[in-house]
C-alpha positions as CSV (number, residue, x, y, z in Angstrom):
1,X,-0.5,130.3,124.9
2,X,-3.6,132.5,123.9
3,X,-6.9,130.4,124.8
4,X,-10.3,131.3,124.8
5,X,-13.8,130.0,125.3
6,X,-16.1,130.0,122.3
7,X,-19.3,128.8,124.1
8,X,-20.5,132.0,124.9
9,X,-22.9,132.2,122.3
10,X,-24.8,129.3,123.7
11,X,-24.7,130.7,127.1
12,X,-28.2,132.4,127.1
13,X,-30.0,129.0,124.9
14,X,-28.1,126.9,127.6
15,X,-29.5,128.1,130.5
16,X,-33.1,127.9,128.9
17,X,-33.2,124.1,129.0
18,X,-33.7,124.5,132.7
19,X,-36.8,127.3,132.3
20,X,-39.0,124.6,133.6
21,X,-36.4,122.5,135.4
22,X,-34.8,123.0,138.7
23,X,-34.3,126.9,137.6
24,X,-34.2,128.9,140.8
25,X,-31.2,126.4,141.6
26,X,-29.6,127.3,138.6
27,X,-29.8,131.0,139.2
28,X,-28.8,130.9,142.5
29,X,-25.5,129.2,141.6
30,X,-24.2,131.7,139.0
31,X,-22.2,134.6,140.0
32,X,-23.8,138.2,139.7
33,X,-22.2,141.5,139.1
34,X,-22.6,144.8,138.8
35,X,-21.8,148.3,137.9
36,X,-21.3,147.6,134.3
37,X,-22.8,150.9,133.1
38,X,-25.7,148.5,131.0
39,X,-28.7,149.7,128.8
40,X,-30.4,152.8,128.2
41,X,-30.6,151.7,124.6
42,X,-34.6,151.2,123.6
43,X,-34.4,149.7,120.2
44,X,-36.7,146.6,120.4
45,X,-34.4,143.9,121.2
46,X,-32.1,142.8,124.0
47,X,-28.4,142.7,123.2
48,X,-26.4,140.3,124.8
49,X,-22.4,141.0,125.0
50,X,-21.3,137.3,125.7
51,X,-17.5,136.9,126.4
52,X,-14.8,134.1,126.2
53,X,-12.4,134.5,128.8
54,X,-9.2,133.3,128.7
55,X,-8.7,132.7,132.7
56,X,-7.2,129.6,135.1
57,X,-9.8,130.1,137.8
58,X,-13.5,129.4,137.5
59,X,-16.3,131.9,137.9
60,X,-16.1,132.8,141.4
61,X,-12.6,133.5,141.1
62,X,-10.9,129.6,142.6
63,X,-8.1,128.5,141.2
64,X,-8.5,125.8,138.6
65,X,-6.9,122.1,140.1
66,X,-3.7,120.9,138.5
67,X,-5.5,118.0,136.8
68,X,-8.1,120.8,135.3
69,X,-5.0,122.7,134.2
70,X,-3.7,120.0,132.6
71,X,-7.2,118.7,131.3
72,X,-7.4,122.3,128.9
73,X,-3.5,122.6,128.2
74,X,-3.7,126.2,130.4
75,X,-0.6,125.9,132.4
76,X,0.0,128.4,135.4
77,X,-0.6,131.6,133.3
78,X,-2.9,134.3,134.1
79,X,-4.8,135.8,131.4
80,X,-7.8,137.9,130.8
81,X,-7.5,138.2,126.8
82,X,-11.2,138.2,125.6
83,X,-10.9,136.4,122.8
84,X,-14.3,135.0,121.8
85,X,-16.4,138.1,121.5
86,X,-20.1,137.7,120.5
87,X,-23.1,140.1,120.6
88,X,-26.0,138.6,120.7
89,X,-29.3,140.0,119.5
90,X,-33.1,139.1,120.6
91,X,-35.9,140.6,119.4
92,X,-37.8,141.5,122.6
93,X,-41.0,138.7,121.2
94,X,-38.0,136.2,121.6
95,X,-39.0,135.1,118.1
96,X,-35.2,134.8,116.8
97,X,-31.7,135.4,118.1
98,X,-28.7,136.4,115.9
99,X,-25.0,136.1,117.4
100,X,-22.7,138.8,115.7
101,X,-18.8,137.6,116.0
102,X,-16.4,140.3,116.5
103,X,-13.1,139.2,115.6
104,X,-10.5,139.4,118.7
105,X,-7.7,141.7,116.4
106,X,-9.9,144.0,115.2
107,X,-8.5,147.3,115.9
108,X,-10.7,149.6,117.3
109,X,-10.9,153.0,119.8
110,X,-10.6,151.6,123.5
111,X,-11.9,154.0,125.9
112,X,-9.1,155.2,128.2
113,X,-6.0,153.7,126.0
114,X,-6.8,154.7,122.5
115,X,-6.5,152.6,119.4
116,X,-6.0,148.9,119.9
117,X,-7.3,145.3,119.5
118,X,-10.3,144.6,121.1
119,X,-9.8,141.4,123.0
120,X,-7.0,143.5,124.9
121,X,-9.6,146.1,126.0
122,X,-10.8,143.8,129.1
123,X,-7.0,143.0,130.1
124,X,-5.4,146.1,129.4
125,X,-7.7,148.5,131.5
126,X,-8.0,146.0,134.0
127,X,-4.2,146.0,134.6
128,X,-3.7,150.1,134.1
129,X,-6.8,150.7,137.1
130,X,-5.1,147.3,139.2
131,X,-1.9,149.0,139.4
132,X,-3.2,152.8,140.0
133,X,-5.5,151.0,142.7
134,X,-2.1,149.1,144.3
135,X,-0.6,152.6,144.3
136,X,-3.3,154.5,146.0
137,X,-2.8,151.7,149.0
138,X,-6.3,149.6,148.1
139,X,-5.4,145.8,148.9
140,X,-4.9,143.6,146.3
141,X,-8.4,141.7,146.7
142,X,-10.3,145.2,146.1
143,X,-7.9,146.3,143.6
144,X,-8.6,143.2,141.3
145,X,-11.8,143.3,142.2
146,X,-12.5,147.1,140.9
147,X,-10.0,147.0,138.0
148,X,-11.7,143.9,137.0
149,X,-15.0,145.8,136.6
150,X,-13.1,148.5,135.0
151,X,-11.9,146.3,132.2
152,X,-15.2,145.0,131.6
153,X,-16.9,148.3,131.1
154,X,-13.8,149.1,129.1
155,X,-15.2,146.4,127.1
156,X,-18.3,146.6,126.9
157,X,-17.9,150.7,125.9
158,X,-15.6,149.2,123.0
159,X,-18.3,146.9,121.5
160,X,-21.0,149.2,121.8
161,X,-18.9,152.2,120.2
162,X,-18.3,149.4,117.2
163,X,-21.4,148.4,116.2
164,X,-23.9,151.6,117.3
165,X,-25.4,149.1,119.5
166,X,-26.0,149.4,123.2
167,X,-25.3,146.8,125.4
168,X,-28.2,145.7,128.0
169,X,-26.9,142.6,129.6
170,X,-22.8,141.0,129.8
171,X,-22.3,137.1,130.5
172,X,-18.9,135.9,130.5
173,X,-18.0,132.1,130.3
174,X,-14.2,130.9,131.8
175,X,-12.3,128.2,129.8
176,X,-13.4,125.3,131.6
177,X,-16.5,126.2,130.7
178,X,-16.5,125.0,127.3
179,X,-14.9,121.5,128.0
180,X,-17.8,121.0,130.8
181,X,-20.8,122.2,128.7
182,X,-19.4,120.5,125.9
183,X,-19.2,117.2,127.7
184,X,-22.6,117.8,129.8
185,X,-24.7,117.2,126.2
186,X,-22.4,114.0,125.7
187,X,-19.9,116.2,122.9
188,X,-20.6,117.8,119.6
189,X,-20.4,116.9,115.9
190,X,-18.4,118.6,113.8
191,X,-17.0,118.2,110.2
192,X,-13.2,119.2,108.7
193,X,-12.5,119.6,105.2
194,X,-9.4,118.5,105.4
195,X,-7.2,116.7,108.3
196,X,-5.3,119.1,110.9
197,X,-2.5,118.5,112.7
198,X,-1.4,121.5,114.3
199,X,0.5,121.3,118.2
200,X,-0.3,124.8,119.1
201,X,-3.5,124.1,120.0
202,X,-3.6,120.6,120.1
203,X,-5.6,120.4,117.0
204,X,-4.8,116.6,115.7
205,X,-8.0,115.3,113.7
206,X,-8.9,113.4,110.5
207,X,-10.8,114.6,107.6
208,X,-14.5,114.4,107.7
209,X,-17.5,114.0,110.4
210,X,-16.6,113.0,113.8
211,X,-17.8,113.9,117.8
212,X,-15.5,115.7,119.9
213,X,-15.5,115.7,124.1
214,X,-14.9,118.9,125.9
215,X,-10.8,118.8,125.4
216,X,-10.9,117.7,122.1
217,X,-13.6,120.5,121.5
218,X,-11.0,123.2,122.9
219,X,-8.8,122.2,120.9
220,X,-11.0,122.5,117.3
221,X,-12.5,125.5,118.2
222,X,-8.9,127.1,119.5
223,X,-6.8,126.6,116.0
224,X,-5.7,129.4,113.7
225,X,-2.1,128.8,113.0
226,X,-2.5,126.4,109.5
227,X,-5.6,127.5,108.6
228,X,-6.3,130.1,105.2
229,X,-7.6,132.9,106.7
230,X,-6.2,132.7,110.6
231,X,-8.5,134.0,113.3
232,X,-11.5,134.4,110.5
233,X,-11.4,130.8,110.1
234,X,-11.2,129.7,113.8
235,X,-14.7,132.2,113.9
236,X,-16.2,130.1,111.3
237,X,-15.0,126.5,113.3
238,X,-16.7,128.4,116.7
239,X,-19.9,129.1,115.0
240,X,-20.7,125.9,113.6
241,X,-19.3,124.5,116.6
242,X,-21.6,126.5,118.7
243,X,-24.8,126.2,116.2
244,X,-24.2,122.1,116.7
245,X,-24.0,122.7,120.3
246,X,-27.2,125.3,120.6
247,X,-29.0,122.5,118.3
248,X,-27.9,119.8,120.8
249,X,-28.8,121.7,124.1
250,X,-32.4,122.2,122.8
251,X,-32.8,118.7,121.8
252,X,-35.6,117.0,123.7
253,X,-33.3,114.4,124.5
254,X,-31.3,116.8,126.5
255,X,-33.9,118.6,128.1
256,X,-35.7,115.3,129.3
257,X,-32.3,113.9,131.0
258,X,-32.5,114.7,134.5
259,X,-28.6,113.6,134.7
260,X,-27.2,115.7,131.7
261,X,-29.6,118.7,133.0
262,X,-27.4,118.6,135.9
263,X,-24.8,118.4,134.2
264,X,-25.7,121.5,132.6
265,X,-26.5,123.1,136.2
266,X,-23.2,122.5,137.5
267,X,-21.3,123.7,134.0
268,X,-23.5,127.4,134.0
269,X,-22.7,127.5,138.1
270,X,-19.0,126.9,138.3
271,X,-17.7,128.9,134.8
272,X,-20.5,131.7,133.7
273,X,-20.7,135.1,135.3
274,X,-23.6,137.3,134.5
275,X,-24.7,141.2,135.4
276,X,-26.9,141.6,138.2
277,X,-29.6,143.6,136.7
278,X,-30.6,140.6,134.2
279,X,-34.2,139.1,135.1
280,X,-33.3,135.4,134.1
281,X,-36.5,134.1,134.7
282,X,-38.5,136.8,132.6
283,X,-35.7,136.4,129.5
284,X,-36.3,132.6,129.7
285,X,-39.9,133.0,129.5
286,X,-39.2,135.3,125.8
287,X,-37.2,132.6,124.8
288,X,-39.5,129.6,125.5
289,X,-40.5,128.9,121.9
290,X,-37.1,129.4,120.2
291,X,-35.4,126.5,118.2
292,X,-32.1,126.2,116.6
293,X,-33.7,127.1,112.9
294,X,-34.3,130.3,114.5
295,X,-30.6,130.9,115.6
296,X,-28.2,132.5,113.0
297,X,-24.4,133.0,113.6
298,X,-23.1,136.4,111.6
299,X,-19.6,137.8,111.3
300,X,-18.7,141.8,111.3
301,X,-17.1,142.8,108.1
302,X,-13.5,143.1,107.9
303,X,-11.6,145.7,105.7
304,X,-8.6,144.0,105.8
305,X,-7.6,140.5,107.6
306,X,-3.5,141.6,107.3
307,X,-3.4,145.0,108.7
308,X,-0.5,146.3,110.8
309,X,0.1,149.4,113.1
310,X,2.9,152.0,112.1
311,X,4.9,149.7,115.4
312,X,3.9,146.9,113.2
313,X,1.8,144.6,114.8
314,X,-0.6,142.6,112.6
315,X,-4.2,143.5,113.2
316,X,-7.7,143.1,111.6
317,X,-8.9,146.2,110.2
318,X,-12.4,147.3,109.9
319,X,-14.3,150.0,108.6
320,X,-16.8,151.3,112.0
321,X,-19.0,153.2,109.9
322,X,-19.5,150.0,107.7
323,X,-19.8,147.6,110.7
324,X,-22.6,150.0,112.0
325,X,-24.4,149.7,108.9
326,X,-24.0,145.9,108.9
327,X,-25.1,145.6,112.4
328,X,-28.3,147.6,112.0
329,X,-29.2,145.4,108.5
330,X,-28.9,142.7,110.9
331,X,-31.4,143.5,113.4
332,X,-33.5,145.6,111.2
333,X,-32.8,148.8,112.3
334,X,-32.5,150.4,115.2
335,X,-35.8,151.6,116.1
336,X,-37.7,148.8,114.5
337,X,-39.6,145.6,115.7
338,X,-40.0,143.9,111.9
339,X,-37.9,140.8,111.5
340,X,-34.4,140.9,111.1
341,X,-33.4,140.6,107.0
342,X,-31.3,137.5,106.2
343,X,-27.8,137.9,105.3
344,X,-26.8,138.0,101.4
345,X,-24.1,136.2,100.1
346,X,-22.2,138.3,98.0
347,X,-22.0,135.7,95.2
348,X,-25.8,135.8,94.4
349,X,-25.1,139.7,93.5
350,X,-24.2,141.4,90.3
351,X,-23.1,145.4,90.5
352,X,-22.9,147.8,87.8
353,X,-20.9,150.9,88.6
354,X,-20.9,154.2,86.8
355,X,-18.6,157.3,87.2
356,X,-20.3,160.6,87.7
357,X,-17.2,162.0,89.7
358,X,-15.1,163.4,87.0
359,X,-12.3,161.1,88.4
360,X,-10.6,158.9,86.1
361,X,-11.0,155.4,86.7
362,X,-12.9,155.8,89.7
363,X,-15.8,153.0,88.7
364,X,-13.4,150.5,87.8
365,X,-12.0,151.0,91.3
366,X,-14.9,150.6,93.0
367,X,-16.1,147.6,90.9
368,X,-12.8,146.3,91.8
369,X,-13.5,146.6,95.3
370,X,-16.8,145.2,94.9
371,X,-15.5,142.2,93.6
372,X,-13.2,141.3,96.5
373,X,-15.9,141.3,98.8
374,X,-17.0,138.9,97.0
375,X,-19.3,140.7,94.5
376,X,-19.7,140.3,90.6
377,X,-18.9,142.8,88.6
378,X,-21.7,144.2,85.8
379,X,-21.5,147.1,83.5
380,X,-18.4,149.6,84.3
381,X,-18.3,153.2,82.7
382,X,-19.6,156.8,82.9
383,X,-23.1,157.7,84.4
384,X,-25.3,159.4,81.7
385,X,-28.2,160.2,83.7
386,X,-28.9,163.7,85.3
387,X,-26.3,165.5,87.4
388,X,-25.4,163.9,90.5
389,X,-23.7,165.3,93.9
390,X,-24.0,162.4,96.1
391,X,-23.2,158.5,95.8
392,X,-25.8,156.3,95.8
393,X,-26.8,152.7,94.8
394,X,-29.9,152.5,93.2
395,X,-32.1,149.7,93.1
396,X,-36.4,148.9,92.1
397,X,-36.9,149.3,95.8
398,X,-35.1,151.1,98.6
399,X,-35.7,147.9,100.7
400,X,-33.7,145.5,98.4
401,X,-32.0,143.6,100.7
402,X,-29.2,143.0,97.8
403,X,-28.7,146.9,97.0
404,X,-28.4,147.2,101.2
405,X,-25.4,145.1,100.8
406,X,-23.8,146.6,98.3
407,X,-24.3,150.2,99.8
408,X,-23.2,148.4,103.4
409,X,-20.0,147.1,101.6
410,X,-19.4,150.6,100.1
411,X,-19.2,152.1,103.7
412,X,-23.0,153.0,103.8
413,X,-24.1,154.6,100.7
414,X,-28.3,155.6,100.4
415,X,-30.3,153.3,98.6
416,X,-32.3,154.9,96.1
417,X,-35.3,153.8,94.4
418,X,-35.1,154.0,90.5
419,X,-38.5,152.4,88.9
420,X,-36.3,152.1,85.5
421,X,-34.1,149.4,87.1
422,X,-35.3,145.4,86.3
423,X,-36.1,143.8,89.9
424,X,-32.6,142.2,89.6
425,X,-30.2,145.2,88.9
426,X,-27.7,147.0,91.1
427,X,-25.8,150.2,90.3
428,X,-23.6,152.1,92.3
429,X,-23.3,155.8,90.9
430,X,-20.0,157.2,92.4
431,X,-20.3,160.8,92.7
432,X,-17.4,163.5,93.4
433,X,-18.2,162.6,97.6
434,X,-17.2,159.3,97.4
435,X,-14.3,158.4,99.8
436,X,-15.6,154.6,100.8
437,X,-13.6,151.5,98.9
438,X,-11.7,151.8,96.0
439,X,-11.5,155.6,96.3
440,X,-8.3,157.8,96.6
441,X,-9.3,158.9,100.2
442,X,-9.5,155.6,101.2
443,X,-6.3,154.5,100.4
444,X,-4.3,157.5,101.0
445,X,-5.8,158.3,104.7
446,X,-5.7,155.4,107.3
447,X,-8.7,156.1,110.4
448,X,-7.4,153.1,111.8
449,X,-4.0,153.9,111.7
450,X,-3.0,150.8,110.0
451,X,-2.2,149.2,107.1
452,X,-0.8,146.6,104.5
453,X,1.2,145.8,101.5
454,X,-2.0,143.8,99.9
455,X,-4.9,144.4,101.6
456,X,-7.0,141.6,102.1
457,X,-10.7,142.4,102.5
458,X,-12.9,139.7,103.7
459,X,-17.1,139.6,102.8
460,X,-19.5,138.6,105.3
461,X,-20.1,134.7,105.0
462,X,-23.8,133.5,104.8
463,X,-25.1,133.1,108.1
464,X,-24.8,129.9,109.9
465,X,-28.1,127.9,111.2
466,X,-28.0,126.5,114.5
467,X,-31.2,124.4,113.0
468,X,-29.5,122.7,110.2
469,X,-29.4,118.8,109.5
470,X,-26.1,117.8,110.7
471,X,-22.7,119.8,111.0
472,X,-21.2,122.6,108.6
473,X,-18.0,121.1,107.0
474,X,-15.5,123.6,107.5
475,X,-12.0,124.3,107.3
């Protein structure tokens, strides 16, 4: 059974409830490593690759007890599927942090092996180095021990060819460490639309608010089978999951419990690994003033949730250019320190499209594509203005956040400033270059190497507050 850990977004706000309490114990407890192959990037922020492992031994590599085993429904398996990954973005000011999910099918480049899902990149590299290592005569201790390294690099190379973002700092949480964080801050609220009964995961909850313990918690956050849009779903139920539990951790009735603080201590110490390069104490100083408003939980877009491979295995496509635009909207750049822009919602935005490509029916393609990414759909013809050569979405203001969205969606199209415009309108202007959604290129030539019957694009969601009143009901 595929399990993962989808605390380790919290990871990072976790360990800054004991900034001022009993720290250098903390530290000293958690396991380091190295040789990751970390930073380099200067972009104003720290980026965080946090990581849900899916493993039956905690983080100094012991063996999880039978009643432990039995606690989290793991069995005797041994897994290293990653299949919570989060990159987590601070501004260095510590003014904000935005964790970007990264859903576990998406099929990406892995360095080394090619085109592949991403939660395998850890495991698969990690198993091809084990076994060269075993053949070259290196014991099995220092064979895991290097291929493990290996896969996380593989990893870590994966995400940061993704999103255009380099990594400066990798923490990685086990499976127990959910259930013990979760229970340390005395469980977490959550909310279903609907009740779930689903025995995969052990999912078996009414309708409505209710607190879950650490077990129970696995379970919510570990559902996808039963729910309307699978493993996009179960992101949703571990973000608001984690937002409740961020929100909890930095509650002032936390932090002043000596007893759940330990807690706490002995959760971080037993299941979170961290690289040894990362100054703890200095990031906990940037981070002193944060609060859960200040904490937003994003999602990468997804080209198509029901992709498959030409061997046929179902996969989650994305567009990289696209999720390298998204990423740098996000953060606000990569080269700036302004405050990261907050996510539009599709819904609020209405998109005129006009055709200055000479190919028939190309707006009403586009507009099409627009509005299943969740889009409205404006004015549809031909562009009368003055010749064009290049696609463009124009907008009052090259720094609409709306008109970014739209040219993010249409696989990173310039904004262009057009003083004509009212403050509210969007055009796209599809010129004879465009080869981004809704095009003929784009359907007829596969990057990925995938594909599907229907596709079944899926638009960003609003982002998730880790301040708000109460929890998110969800599906």
């Amino acid at each position: 059974m595929r399990a993962f850990v989808a605390v380790g977004a919290v990871l990072v706000l976790a360990i800054t409830g004991f900034a001022w309490h009993s720290v250098d114990s903390l530290i000293s407890n958690i396991e380091r490593i190295g040789g990751l192959g970390l930073g380099g990037g200067r972009d104003g922020a720290v980026d965080i690759l946090l990581v849900g492992v899916d493993s039956r031994t905690d983080a100094h590599g012991n063996p999880l007890s039978q009643d432990e085993r039995a606690m989290l429904h793991a069995g005797d398996e041994v897994g290293t599927n990653t299949d919570t990954i989060v990159l987590m973005r601070v501004p260095n000011d510590g003014r904000s942090a935005t964790a970007i999910s990264i859903p576990r099918d998406s099929y990406v480049d892995i360095p080394g092996i090619g085109m592949g899902k991403i939660n395998s990149a850890y495991g698969a590299t990690k198993e091809t180095q084990r076994q060269k290592l075993i053949d070259q005569g290196v014991s099995e201790v220092d064979a895991d021990k290097q291929s493990t390294r290996a896969g996380r690099q593989a990893l870590i190379k994966s995400v940061a060819n993704m999103t255009g973002v380099t990594v400066d700092h990798y923490a990685e949480v086990s499976l127990l460490g959910f259930v013990l964080l979760t229970d340390a801050v005395g469980g977490v609220d959550v909310c279903l639309n609907n009740p779930v009964d689903e025995w995969m995961s052990g999912a078996e909850f009414p309708a409505g608010p209710q607190r879950l313990n650490g077990p129970e918690a696995l379970s919510f956050v570990r559902q996808r089978h039963d729910l309307p849009r699978g493993d996009l779903d179960r992101i949703v139920r571990q973000q608001v999951f984690m937002a409740q539990l961020v929100g909890q951790v930095l509650n002032a009735k936390t932090l002043a419990n000596p007893g759940k603080l330990q807690q706490l201590s002995d959760a971080v110490g037993r299941t979170v690994v961290l690289d040894e390069d990362w100054d703890v104490l200095a990031f906990l100083q940037q981070l002193q003033d944060l609060t859960g408003g200040q904490v937003k939980f994003e999602t990468v877009p997804v080209t198509d949730l029901n992709g498959t491979t030409a061997d046929g295995e179902s996969v989650v496509r994305i567009d990289p250019k696209a999720v390298k635009a998204y990423v740098s909207a996000l953060v606000g750049g990569d080269d700036s320190d302004e405050p990261a822009e907050p996510a539009v919602d599709p819904d609020t935005v209405t998109v005129s499209v006009f055709n200055a490509s000479g190919v028939g029916g190309l707006a009403g393609q586009v507009a099409q594509a627009l509005t299943s990414k969740g889009f409205h759909e404006g004015l549809v013809g031909n562009y009368s203005g003055s010749s064009v050569t290049s696609s463009r979405v124009l907008a009052t203001k090259t720094s609409d956040p709306k008109a970014k969205a739209v040219a993010t969606a249409l696989g990173g199209l310039t904004v262009v400033a057009d003083p004509s415009l009212s403050p509210e309108s969007i055009s796209v202007v599809v010129a004879s270059d465009y080869s981004g959604p809704g095009s003929a290129a784009s359907s007829m030539f596969d990057i990925s190497g995938t594909s599907s019957a229907t596709a079944t694009p899926v638009p960003p969601a609003p982002p998730i507050d880790a301040g708000q009143t109460g929890p998110k009901c969800v599906n």
